[in-house]
N, C-alpha and C positions, 0 to 999 in steps of 0.2 A: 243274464248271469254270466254267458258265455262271454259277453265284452268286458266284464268287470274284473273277471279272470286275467282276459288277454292284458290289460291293463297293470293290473298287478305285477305280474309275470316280466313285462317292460319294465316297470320300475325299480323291479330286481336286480335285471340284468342292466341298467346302465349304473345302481348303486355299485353291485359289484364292479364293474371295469373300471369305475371312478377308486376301488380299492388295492385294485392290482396296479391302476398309473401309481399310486402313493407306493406303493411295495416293490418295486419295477428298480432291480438294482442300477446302477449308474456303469453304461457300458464301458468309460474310462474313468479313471480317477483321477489322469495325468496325464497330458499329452506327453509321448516319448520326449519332444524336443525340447519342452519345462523342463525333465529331469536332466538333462545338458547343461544348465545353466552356467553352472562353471565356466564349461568351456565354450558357450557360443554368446552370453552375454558383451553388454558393454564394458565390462568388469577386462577384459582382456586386452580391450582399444586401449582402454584407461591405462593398465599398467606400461602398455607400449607409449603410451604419448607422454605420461610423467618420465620416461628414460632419456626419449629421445626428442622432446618436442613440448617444452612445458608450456610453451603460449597457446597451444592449442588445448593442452590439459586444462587450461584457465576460460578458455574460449569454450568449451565443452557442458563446462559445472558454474561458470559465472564466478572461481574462483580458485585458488592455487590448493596446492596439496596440504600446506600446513594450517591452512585457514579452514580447508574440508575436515581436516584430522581433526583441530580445536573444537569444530561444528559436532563431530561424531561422536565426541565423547561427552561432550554434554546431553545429547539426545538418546546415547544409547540407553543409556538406565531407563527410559519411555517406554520407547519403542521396540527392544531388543523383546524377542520370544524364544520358549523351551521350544528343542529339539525332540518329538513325540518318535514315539514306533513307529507308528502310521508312515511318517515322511518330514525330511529337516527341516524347518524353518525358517524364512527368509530374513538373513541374516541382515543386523542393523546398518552397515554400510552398507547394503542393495537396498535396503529401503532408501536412506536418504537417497544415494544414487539417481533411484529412480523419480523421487520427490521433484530435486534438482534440475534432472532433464525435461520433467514434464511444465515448469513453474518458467525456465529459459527455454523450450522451445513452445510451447502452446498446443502439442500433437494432441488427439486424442489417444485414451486409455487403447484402442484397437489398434493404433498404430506406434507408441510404444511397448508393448507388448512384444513387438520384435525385435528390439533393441533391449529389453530389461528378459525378457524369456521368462514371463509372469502373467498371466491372465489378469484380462482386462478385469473382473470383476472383483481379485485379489488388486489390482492396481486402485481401484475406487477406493478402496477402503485404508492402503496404506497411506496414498496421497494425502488425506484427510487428515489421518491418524499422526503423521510427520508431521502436518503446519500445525496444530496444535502443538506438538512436542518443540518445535522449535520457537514458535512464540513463549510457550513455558520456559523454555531454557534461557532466551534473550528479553525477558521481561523487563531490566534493565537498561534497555537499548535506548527505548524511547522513554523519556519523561519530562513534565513540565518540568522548567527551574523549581527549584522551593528555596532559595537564597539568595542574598543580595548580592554575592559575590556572583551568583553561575548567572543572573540577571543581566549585572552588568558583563559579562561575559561576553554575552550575545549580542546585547548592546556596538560591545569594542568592535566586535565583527563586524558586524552589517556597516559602521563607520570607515573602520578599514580596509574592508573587501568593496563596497558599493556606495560609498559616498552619504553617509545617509543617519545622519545623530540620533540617537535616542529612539533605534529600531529594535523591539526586542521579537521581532518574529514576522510573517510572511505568511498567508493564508489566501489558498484558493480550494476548488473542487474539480473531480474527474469524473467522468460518468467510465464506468465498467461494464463493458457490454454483454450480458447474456440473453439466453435465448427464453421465451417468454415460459413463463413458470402456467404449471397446469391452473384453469381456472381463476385466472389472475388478472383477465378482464385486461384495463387499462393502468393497473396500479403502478407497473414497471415502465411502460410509456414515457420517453424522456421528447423535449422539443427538439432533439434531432433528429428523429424519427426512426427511435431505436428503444432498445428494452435495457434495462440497466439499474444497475445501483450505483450509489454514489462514494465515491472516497474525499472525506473532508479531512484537510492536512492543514496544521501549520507547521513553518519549516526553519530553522538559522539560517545564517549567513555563507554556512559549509554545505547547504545544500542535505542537511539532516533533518528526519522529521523530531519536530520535540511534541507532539496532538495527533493522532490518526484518530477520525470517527468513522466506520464503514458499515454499510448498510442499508441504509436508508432507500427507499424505493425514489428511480429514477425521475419519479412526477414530481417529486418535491421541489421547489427552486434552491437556489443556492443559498440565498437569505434565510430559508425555511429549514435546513438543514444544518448551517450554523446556530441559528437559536435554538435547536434542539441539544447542541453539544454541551457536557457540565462545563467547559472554557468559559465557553459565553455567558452559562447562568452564573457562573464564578464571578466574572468578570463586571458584570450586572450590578451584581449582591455584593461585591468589594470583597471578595472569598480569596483575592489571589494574596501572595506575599506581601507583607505592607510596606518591603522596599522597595515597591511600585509607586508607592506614595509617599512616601520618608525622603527619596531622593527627587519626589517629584519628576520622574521620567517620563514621554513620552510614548505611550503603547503603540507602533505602530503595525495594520496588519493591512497587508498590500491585498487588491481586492479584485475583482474581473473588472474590466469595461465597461461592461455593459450598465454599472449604475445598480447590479442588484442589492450591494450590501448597503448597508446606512453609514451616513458619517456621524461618529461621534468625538467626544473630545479625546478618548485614547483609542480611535478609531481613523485613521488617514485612507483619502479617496481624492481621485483627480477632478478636477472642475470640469463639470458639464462641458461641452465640446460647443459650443457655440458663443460666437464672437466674442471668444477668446483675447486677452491682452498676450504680448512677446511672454509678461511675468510669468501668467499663468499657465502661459505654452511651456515654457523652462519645469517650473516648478510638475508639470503633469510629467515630462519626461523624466527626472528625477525619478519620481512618486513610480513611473512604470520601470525606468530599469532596476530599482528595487525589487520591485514588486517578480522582476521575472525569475529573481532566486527560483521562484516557487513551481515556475514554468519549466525549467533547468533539472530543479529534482522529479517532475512527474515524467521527465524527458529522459533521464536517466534512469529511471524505476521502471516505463517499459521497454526499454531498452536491453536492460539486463534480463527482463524478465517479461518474454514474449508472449506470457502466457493472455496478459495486458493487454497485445494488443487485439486478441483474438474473439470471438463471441464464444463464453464459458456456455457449454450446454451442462449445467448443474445445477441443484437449488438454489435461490440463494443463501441460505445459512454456510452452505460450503463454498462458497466463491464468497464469503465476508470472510474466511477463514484463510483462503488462499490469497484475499489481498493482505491480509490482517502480517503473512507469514512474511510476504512479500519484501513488505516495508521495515519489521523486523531484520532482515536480510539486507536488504538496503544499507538501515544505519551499522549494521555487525559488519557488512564490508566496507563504511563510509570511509576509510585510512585510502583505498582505490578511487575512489569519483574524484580526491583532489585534483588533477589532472581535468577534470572538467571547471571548476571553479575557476575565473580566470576574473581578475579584479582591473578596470581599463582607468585608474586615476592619474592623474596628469601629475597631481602634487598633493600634500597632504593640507587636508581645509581646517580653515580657521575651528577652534570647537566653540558648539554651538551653545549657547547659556541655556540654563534649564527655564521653564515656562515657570512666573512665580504667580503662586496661586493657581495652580489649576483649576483647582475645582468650581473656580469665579467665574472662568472662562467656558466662552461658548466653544461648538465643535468646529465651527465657521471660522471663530479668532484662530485658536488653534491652527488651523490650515493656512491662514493667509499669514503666520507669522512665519512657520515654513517657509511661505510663499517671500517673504519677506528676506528672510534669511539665506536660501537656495541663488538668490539677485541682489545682495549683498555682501556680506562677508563670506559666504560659505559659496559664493559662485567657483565656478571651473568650466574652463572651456571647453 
């Protein structure tokens, strides 16, 4: 009896202490050097380098003052919070600020926190809470054509910029490296021998995305990830705009190397790499410097925005969110990447006649009339 006692008695006493930890006030609320903010943040660098030193104000944020200001006022209505009794609240431009910094450098939330003078665990949550708000704000930015005017549009580009008729967009994948999600086995596993999700883009001729799908667990292939996308099932099912087919244009979407995606007839891909003719050597080179628009904008996406190029240690539903914001950001600054676009034509080429009857034609005719065309009329040295 006497042990059933002692037992009792133990279970009391560690009930109770498990009620005092819960009741156990919090010895700080705020570190002195949070309440500083004002005056020890980056909030201070920034007003000094917009005065005296705006390329580095640009170099900083990934973008100029009046383009930050346009950014902040769309997002504020979001993002912005009441100023409680308790303690003021982190005002809308420190949030993006801090957004910014973290999406162009790649730090961790512990190592910003000294530059923003915000606690890491306050920094998780506004991070998040911004790329949502700024995707909401630029929802605009990115979108399929849906007319035959914005069609041809992109058409004229990829012609004019890269040599290349009847190209209405550019498509490859990136793998986004994070670090392996709890209990997640091999799902995240990519053949590079890394942990990742995927970003599937198609892109114009300006090095803008008009498709972002992001997500997708890095086992996936790249073919597998495409046909998951509603493009493709569009594209399939004849879903897209019928100025696709009214004008009889060629869809082209420039593709990896490696052979993963399929050729189809508004599908273009380089001929197998073995014993090759001069034609088909021309016509792959073509088909690739097109094709590298798409290599150019994932070259400029983390470039701008380091955070790319780093292993995200976060779920992935938050790192789809922070590519998601990324490339939103991307196209809302695309008026700056012109400077990377650089068009190398010798002279401007014959134009190419439309493919009549498509629909009769194989994906094989299709390619060797290209082929045909790129060592004919449409050659360039």
């Amino acid at each position: 009896m006497s042990k059933r006692k002692a037992c009792i008695a133990i279970l009391l006493a560690l009930a109770s202490e498990e009620v005092d930890d819960k009741n156990k006030k919090r010895r700080l609320w705020m570190k002195e050097w949070y309440k500083k903010r004002c005056e020890l943040s980056h909030q201070c660098l920034l007003n000094e380098l917009l005065v005296s030193s705006p390329e580095d104000y640009r170099n900083y944020l990934r973008m100029d003052h009046d383009t930050f200001m346009n950014l902040l006022t769309m997002v504020s209505p979001i993002i912005e919070k009441k100023t409680t009794q308790l303690r003021d609240a982190i005002t809308a431009s420190q949030r993006l600020l801090c957004t910014l910094r973290f999406l162009s450098t790649g730090d961790s939330f512990e190592d910003l926190k000294f530059a923003c003078c915000i606690s890491p665990q306050s920094l998780g949550n506004i991070v998040i809470e911004t790329c949502d708000a700024i995707v909401s704000s630029l929802k605009d930015v990115i979108k399929i054509p849906e007319s035959e005017e914005e069609w041809m549009s992109v058409s004229e580009e990829f012609d004019r910029k890269w040599d290349f008729p009847h190209c209405l967009g550019a498509i490859d994948g990136k793998h986004v490296k994070i670090t392996k999600p709890y209990n997640s086995g091999s799902y995240y596993y990519n053949y590079k021998g890394t942990f990742s999700v995927v970003l599937m883009a198609i892109v114009n001729a300006k090095c803008q995305f008009l498709m972002v799908h992001i997500g997708t667990n890095g086992r996936v292939s790249d073919e597998g990830v495409y046909g998951n996308t509603r493009f493709s099932q569009d594209l399939t099912e004849d879903k897209l705009h019928q100025a696709l087919y009214q004008e009889q244009l060629i869809l082209f979407l420039c593709f990896n190397r490696d052979d993963a995606f399929p050729l189809l007839e508004n599908i273009m891909k380089p001929y197998s790499h073995v014993n090759l003719t001069k034609e088909q050597q021309i016509y792959n080179y073509r088909v690739s410097r097109a094709r590298n628009v798409v290599e150019r904008t994932f070259g400029m996406l983390s470039s701008r925005f380091r955070i790319l190029h780093s292993t995200i240690n976060l779920s992935p539903t938050k790192v789809s969110k922070i590519i998601l914001a990324c490339c939103y950001l991307h196209n809302y600054m695309s008026g700056d990447g012109e400077q990377y676009v650089e068009s190398i034509s010798r002279r401007r080429l014959i134009p190419f006649e439309p493919t009549v009857q498509q629909s009769s034609l194989s994906a094989k005719d299709v390619r060797n009339k290209y082929c045909q065309y790129f060592n004919g009329p449409g050659w360039m040295p």
